[in-house]
Every structure is written in structure tokens, then in C-alpha cells.
C-alpha positions as CSV (number, residue, x, y, z in Angstrom):
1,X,-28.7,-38.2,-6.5
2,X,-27.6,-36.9,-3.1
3,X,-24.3,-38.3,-3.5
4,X,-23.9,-36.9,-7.1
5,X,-24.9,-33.5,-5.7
6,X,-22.5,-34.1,-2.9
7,X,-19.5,-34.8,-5.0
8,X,-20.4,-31.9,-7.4
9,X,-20.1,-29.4,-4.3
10,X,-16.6,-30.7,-3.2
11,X,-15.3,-30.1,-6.6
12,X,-16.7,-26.9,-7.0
13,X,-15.5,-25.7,-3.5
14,X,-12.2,-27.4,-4.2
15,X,-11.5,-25.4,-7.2
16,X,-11.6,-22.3,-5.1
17,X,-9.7,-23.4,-2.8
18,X,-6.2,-21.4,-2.6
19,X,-3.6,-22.9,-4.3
20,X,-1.1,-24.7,-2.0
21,X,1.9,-22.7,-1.6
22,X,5.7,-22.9,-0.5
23,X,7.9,-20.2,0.9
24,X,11.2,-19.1,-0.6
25,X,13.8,-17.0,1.3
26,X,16.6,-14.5,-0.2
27,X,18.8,-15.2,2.8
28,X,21.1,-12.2,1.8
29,X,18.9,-9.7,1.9
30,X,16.4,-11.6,4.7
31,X,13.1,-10.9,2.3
32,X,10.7,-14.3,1.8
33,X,7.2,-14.6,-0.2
34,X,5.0,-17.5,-1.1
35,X,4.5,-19.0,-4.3
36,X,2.5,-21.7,-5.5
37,X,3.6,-25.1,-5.6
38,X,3.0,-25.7,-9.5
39,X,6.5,-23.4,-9.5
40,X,9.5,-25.4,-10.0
41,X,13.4,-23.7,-9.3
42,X,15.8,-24.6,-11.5
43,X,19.5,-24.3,-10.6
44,X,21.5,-21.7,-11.7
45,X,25.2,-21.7,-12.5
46,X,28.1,-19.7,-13.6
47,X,30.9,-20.8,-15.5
48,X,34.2,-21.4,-13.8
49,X,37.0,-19.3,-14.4
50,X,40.9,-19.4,-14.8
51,X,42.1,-15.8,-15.1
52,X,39.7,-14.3,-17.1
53,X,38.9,-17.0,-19.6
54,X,36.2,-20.4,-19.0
55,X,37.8,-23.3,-17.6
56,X,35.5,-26.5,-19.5
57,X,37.5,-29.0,-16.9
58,X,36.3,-27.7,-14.1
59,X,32.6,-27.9,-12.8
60,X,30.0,-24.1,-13.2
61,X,29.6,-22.7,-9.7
62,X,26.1,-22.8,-8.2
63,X,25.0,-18.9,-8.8
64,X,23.7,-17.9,-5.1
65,X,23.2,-14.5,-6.7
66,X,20.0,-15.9,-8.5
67,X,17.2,-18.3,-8.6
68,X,15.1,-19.0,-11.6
69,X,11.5,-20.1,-11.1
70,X,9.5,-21.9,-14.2
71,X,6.0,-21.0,-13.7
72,X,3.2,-23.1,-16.0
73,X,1.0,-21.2,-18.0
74,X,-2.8,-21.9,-17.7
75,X,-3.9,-23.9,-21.2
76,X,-0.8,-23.3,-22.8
77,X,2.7,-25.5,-23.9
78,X,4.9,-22.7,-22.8
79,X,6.1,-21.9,-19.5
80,X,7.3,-18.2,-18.1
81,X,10.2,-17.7,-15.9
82,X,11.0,-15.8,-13.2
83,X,14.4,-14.7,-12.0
84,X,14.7,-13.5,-8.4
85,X,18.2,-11.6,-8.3
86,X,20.1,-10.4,-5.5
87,X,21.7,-6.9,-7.3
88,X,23.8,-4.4,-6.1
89,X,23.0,-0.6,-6.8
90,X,22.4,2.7,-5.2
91,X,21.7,5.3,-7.4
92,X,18.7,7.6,-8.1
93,X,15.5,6.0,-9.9
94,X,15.4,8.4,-13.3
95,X,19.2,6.4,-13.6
96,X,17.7,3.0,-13.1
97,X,14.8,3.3,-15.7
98,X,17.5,5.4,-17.9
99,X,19.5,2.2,-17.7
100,X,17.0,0.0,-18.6
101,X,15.8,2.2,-21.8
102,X,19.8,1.7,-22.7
103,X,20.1,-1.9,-22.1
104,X,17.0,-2.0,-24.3
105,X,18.5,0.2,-27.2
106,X,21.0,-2.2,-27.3
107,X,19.3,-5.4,-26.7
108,X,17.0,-4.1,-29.8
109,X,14.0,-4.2,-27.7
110,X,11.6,-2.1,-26.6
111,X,10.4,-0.4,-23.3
112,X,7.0,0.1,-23.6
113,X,5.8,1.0,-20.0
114,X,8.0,2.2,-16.6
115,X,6.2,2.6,-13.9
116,X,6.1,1.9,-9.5
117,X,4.2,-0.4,-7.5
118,X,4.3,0.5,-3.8
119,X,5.5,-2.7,-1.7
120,X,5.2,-2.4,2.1
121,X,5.3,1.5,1.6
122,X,8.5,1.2,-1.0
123,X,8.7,1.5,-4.7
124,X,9.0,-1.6,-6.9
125,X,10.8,0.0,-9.8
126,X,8.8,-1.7,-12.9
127,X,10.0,-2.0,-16.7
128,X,7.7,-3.5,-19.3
129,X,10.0,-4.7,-22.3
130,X,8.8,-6.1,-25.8
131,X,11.0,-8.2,-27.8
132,X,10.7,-8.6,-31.7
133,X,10.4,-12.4,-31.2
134,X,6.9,-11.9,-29.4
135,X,8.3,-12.2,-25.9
136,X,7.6,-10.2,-23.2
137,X,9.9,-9.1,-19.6
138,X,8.5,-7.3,-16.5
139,X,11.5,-6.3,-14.6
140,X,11.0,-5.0,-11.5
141,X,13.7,-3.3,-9.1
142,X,12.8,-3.5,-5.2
143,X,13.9,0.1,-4.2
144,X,14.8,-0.2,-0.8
145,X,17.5,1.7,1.5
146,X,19.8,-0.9,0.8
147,X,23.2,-1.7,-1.4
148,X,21.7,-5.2,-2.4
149,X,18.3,-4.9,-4.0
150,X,16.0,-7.5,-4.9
151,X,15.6,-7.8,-8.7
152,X,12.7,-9.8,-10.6
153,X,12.9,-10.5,-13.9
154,X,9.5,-12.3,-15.2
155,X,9.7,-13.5,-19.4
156,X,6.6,-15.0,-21.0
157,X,4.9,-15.3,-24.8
158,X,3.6,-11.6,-25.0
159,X,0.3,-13.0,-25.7
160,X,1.0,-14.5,-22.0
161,X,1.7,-11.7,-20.4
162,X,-1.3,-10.4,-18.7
163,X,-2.1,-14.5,-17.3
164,X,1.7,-14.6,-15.7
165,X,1.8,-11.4,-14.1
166,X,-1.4,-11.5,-12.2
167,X,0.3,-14.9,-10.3
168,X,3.4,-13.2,-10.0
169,X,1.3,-10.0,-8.8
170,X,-0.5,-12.5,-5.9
171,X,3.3,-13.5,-5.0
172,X,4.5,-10.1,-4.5
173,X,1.2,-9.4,-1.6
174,X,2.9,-12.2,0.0
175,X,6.7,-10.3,0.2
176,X,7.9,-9.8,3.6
177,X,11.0,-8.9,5.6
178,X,12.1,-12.4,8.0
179,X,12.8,-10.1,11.0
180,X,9.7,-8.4,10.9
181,X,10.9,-5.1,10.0
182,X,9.7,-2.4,7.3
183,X,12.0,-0.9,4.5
184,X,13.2,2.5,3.7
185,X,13.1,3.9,0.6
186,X,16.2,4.5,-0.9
187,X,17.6,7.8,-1.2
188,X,20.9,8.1,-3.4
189,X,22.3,11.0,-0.6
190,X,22.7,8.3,2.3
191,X,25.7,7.1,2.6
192,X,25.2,3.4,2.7
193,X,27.6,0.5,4.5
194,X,30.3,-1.4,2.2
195,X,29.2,-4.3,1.3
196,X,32.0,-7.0,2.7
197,X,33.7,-9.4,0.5
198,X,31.7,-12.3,2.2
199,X,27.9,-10.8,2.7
200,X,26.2,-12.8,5.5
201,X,23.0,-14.3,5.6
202,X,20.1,-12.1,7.2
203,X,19.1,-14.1,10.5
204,X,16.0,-14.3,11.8
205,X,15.8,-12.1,15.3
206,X,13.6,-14.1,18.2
207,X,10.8,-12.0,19.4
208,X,8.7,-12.3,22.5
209,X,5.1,-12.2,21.3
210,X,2.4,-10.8,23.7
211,X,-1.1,-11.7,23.9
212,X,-3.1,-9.9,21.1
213,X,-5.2,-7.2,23.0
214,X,-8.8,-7.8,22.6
215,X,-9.9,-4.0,22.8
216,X,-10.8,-3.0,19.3
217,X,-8.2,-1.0,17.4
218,X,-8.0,2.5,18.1
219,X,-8.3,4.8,15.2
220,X,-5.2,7.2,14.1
221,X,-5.9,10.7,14.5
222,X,-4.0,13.0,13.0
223,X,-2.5,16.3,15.0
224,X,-3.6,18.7,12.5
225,X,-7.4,20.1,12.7
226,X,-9.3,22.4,10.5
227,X,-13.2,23.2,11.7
228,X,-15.4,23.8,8.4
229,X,-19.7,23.6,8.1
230,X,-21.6,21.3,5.9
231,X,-24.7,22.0,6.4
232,X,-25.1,23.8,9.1
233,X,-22.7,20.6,11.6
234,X,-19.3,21.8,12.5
235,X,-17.0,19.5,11.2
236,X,-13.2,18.8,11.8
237,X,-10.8,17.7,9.3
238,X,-7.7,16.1,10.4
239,X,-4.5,16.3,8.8
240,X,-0.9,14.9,9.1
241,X,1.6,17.2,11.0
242,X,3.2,19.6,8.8
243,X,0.3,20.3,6.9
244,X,-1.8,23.4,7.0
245,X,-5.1,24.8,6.2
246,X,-6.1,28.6,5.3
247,X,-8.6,30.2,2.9
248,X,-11.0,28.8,5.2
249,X,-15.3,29.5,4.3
250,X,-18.2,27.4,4.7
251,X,-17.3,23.8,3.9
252,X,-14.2,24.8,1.5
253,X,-10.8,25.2,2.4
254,X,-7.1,25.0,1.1
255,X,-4.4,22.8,2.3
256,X,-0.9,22.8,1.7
257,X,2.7,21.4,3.1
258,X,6.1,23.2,2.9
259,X,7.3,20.6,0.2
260,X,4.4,20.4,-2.1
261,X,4.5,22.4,-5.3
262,X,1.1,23.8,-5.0
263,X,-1.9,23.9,-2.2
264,X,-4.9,21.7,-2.8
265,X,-8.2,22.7,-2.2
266,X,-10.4,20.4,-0.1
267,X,-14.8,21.0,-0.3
268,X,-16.3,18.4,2.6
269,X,-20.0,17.2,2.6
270,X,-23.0,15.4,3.8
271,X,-24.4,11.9,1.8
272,X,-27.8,13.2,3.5
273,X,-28.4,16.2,1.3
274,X,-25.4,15.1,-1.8
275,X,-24.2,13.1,-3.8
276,X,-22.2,9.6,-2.5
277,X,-19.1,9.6,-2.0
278,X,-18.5,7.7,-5.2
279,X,-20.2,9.2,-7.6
280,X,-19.0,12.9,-6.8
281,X,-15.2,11.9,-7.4
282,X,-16.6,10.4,-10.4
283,X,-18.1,14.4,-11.8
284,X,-15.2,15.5,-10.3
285,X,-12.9,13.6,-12.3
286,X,-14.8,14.5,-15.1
287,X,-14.7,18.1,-15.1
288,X,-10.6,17.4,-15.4
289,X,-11.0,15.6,-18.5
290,X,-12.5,18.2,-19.8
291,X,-9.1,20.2,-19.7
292,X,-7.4,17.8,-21.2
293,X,-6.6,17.5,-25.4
294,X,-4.3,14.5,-24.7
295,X,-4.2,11.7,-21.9
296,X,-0.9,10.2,-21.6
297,X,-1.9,7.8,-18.4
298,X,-4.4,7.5,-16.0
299,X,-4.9,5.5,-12.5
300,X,-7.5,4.7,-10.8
301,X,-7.6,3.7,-7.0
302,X,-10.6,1.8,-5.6
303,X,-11.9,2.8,-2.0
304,X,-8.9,1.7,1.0
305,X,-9.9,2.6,4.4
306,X,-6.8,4.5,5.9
307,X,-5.2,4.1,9.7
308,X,-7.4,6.8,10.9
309,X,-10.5,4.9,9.7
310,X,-11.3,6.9,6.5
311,X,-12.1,5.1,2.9
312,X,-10.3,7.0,0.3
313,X,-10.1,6.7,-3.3
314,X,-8.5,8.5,-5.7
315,X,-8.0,9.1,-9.6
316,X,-5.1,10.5,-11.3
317,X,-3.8,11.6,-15.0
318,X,-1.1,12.8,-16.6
319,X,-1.0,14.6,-20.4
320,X,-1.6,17.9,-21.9
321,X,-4.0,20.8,-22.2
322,X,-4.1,23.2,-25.1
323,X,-1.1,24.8,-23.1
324,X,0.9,22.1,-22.5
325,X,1.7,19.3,-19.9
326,X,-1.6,19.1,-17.2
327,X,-2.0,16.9,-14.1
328,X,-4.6,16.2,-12.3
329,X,-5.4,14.3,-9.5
330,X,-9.5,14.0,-7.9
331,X,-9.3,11.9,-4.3
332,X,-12.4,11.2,-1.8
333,X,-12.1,10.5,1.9
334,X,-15.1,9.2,3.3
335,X,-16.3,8.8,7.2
336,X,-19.9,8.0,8.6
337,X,-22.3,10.5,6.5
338,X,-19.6,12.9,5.7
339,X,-16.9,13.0,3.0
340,X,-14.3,15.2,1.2
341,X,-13.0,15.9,-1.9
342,X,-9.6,16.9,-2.8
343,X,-8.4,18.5,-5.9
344,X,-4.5,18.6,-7.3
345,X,-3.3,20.5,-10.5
346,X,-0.2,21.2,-11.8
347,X,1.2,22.0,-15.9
348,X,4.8,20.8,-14.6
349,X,5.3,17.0,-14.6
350,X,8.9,17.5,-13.2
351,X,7.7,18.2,-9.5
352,X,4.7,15.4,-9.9
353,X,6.7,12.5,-8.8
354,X,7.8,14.1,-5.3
355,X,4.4,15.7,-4.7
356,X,2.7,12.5,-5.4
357,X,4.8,10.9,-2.6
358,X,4.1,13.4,-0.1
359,X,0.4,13.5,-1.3
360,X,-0.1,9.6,-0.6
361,X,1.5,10.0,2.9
362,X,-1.7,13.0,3.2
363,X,-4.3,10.0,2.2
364,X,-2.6,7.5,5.0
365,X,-3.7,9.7,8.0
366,X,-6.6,12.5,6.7
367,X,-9.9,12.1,8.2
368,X,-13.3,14.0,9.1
369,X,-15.3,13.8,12.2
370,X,-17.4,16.0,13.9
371,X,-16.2,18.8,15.9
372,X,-17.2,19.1,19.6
């Protein structure tokens, strides 16, 4: 009986076991992830040419441009693919999904979704695209500061979809740069280096590592201070540099940066005499619905504690009131037994995108602590 029992528990606590995984390196652009081992590579070619027509006698070219992963599909004949491409292109991102609503006009598919996925604090450019013979692409556009970008292009069964994408979803946590660095985001005004006729291979750099330090981690704090009163305390909210904070009264007070469209206003207060943190960005997401007559989108971000030590969470939508376009956005920063809330509103969907960026950079470094 012991033994049964024994062998019953290895099972189990084998099956959640992480699946073993192997490491695959885009030496051109010096970017590697992880990927499980059930992935096979197939090998890519490219016919040969003379002049500009295919030359049969003469063998395809291995394509170092591309790889093509076959990734099994949990109780199912099929099999997705994945193609990891090494593309060139610097250009804004309203051209990029433009292009890919074109290719699909002529392709006689279907975009269905575009949206971004931030990766080590850049865009992934993502393109959801339905084909009339019930399969599916995600392709997604790495949008770093460089002229070669990394390109994935992952096709399943649509009815496969959702299965494939959360693997390929675990792979991309796993995307790092070889050398250790971080990546820009691209912006189409920098003038990039030409790209040579024979790219080189991205080589690793040797670094001297030193001891970990076995202090704890000291907490970011931002340069910015605002003093407020929740009930009765004085208490300090900490902001980025470049932000401000006026129309200051009791435990309300406006914020605002020279680049954002319009100020937010921030209320801060105490769990011990309101509600949790939780559940008021919950009623205060839900007095914006109630402006709303049409919902185009909505996201939902679950509590992350930021570099200066603050959980925050957020909710955002984007659609129309009975005046035309709204967006909303309802955030929480919480610290110890105080918290804030954050409200942003705007009827012009044109000036979203930028003031989004600058808003997530606000949510990196805020925080709340008491005052001395």
C-alpha cells in the first residue's frame, strides 16, 4: 500500500514538474529564449538562383534569415509552427500594423486583433490574423531600436489557437539579450547604422561578476513628493521627476507631466477606516462604465509590486460615450495601510497611445509613505 501510495506521489509531482527545456540563439541580433524540448527545428532553405530565375541543378541555400519550430499540440494530430525571423525595418508602428492589414487584404485574410505586449520594457508589435481555411497566425514584431528586428510568426488550427499561444507566451518570459543588455524602443527619427553587406554575429561580452550583496534591496524612491492627509497622518506621495502635483486639499490632488494630454487626479487612503485596495479600483472602474454606451476593449492588470515597493494594478477601456470616443483608465498603488487611486480620461483616442506610455513609466516609480 505504501509503495502504491509512494509511486502515486512521484507521478503526480512529476507531472508538475517544468518541462525540460533547450535554449535557441538568434546570433544576428544576440537575443536567446528557452523552449521546451517537445519543439523540433526544421531547416529552412531558399532556392538557388542564376540571375533572377531558380536554378533546379543546384542545391537551396540553408536560410540563416529564419528558423521554423513545429510545436505538438496537446490531444490533437496537428502541429503549430513557429517562425523566428530575423527582418529588417525601421519605420513607425501605425506603418507596420498598416502593412499587415494590407498584406492581409491581399492574402484574403483577416486581421482581427492588433495589439502590444511589453517585452523587457519594449513593444512586441502583435497581429492576430484569421484565414478562411480555419487557420489562425499570431505575428508578432519585436520593436526594438534596431534595423534587424526579431519577427515571430506562430500558425495553428484556429480552434488551436488559445493552447499554442499560451506555450509560445511561457517562451517569450524566457527572451533575453546574450550580453546582458536592455533594448530601446525604436523610434523612426534616429538615425540608425547601415546594416553591412555581411552582418556579424552578436558576441557574447565576458563580465566580471561580484558577490551578490546580502543587504536587502533598497527601495526606489522617487524625487518628486507631494504631502496630502488621510485621516488625520500626513502622508507623502512620491512621483517620477518631471511630474508635478497642484490642486492640492485633504487627501486629493492632481498630477500632471509636460507631455501628457491631460492631468490625473489622484485621492490616497487608509484600509483602516476604507475600503481595500482591491475592491475600491473595482467601484471605481465601475463608475466609468457607467459613461460608457459602447466598449471597444478593455485590460485588466493584476496587482505588480513596482521598484519603489508599491503593488499597483490597473484597468483600462477604450470606446464611446453618448458623445463620442471615451477612455478611461482606474489604477491603485498600494503600500503598508495606505493606498491611492488614480483616475485618466480622455474623448481623443489619438493622444492615448503616447500618454499611455508615459503613464506606465508613472506606475514603475509612484509610491506612498508617511511623511516625517
Amino acid at each position: 500500500m505504501k509503495i502504491a501510495l509512494l509511486a502515486t506521489a512521484l507521478v503526480l509531482f512529476t507531472a508538475h514538474q517544468e518541462s525540460p527545456t533547450k535554449s535557441f540563439t538568434e546570433p544576428y541580433l544576440g537575443i536567446q529564449f528557452n523552449y521546451p524540448k517537445t519543439w523540433t527545428i526544421e531547416k529552412t532553405t531558399t532556392p538557388t538562383l542564376s540571375g533572377n530565375k531558380v536554378n533546379p541543378k543546384r542545391k537551396p541555400k540553408i536560410d540563416k534569415t529564419r528558423t521554423l519550430f513545429l510545436l505538438p499540440i496537446d490531444n490533437s494530430v496537428n502541429k503549430a509552427e513557429l517562425e523566428v525571423v530575423r527582418t529588417e525595418y525601421h519605420a513607425s508602428v501605425d506603418l507596420w500594423q498598416t502593412i499587415q492589414i494590407r498584406e492581409s487584404e491581399i492574402n484574403k485574410t483577416q486581421v482581427v486583433r492588433q495589439w502590444e505586449q511589453d517585452i523587457l520594457g519594449v513593444p512586441m508589435l502583435f497581429s492576430r490574423v484569421d484565414s478562411p481555411n480555419g487557420r489562425t497566425a499570431i505575428v508578432g514584431l519585436f520593436y526594438t531600436r534596431t534595423s534587424f528586428k526579431l519577427l515571430f510568426r506562430l500558425t495553428a488550427p484556429s480552434t488551436e489557437i488559445d493552447k499554442v499561444t499560451f506555450e509560445f507566451n511561457k517562451m517569450l518570459e524566457t527572451l533575453k539579450y546574450i550580453d546582458g543588455s536592455l533594448p530601446k524602443e525604436d523610434d523612426p527619427s534616429v538615425t540608425l547604422d547601415p546594416i553591412g553587406k555581411k552582418p556579424q554575429p552578436v558576441v557574447p561580452v565576458a563580465r566580471v561578476i561580484d558577490a551578490p550583496s546580502t543587504g536587502p534591496k533598497v527601495p526606489l524612491k522617487a524625487p518628486v513628493t507631494a504631502n496630502v492627509v488621510v485621516s488625520t497622518k500626513p502622508v507623502m506621495v512620491r512621483l517620477p521627476e518631471g511630474w508635478t502635483a497642484e490642486n492640492i486639499k485633504d487627501n486629493a490632488l492632481d498630477i500632471k507631466e509636460s507631455t501628457l494630454s491631460v492631468p490625473m487626479h489622484v485621492q490616497v487612503f487608509s484600509v483602516l477606516d476604507s475600503d481595500p485596495a482591491p475592491t475600491a479600483l473595482i467601484k471605481l472602474s465601475a463608475k466609468d462604465l457607467n459613461d460608457y454606451t459602447k466598449v471597444a476593449s478593455r485590460e485588466d492588470f493584476a496587482p505588480k509590486t513596482n521598484a519603489a515597493g508599491c503593488s499597483v494594478s490597473s484597468v483600462w477601456r477604450l470606446g464611446q460615450d453618448a458623445k463620442g470616443e471615451l477612455v478611461t483608465g482606474s489604477m491603485s498603488g498600494a503600500m503598508g495601510d495606505y493606498y491611492l487611486l488614480i483616475t485618466y480620461r480622455t474623448t481623443d483616442s489619438k493622444v492615448y497611445k503616447a500618454d499611455r506610455k508615459i503613464i506606465d513609466g508613472l506606475l514603475k516609480q509612484i509610491s506612498i509613505e508617511l511623511a516625517p
